[in-house]
N, C-alpha and C positions, 0 to 999 in steps of 0.2 A: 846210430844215426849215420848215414853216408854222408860224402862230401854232396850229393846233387841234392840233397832236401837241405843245406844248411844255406848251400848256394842260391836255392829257389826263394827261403826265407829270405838271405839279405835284399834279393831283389823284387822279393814283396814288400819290403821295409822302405826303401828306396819309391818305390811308386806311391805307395801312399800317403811319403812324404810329399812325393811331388802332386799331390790331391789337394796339401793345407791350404795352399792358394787357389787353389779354384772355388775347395767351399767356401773362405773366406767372404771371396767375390761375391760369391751365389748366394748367402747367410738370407740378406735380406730379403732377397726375390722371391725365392723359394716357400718362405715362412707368412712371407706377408706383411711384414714388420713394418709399420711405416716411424721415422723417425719425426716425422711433423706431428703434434697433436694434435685433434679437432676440436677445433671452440666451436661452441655455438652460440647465438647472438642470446641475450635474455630479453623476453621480451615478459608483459603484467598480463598474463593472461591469469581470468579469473577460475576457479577449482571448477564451476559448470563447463566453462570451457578446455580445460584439460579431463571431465569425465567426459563429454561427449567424446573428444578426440581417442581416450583411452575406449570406451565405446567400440568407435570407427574401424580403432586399428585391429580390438579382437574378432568383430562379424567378419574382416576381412582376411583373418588369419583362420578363423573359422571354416569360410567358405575356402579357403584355398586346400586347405586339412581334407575334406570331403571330396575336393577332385582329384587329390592326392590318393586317396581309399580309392574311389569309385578306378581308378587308373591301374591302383595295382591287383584291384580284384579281377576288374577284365581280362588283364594280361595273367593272372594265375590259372583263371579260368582256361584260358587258351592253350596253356601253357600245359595245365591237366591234361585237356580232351586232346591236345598233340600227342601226348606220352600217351594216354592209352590207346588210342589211334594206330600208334606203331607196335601197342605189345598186341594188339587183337589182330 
């Protein structure tokens, strides 16, 4: 090992020291972390009313699943007839 790789290590060591505080900073932003927890209010709804709602929420997770496909098959399609487009 020469002196200029041991010299380049120390001051790889040095900079990424000077890093800890910046991630430290950033930890939460970055990740998403919230330190507040979320309550939510309770309220007596009855189990017809938590199935319908359970219902609701999957047609609508349904349909969104669907324009999800129908979106990426268009654009694969497109994406296909570009590429052979260019090889022919």
């Amino acid at each position: 090992m020469g002196l200029g790789s041991i010299q380049y290590a120390i001051t790889s060591f040095k900079y990424n020291r000077s890093l800890l505080s910046k991630r430290d900073r950033l930890k939460n932003r970055l990740y998403g972390k919230q330190k507040v927890k979320l309550r939510f209010k309770v309220s007596n709804a009855t189990s017809y009313q938590l199935n319908v709602l359970k219902n609701k929420v999957f047609l609508e997770n349904k349909i969104i699943r669907r324009k999800q496909i129908v979106v990426l098959i268009v654009f694969r399609v497109i994406l296909v007839s570009t590429f052979v487009y260019l090889i022919i």
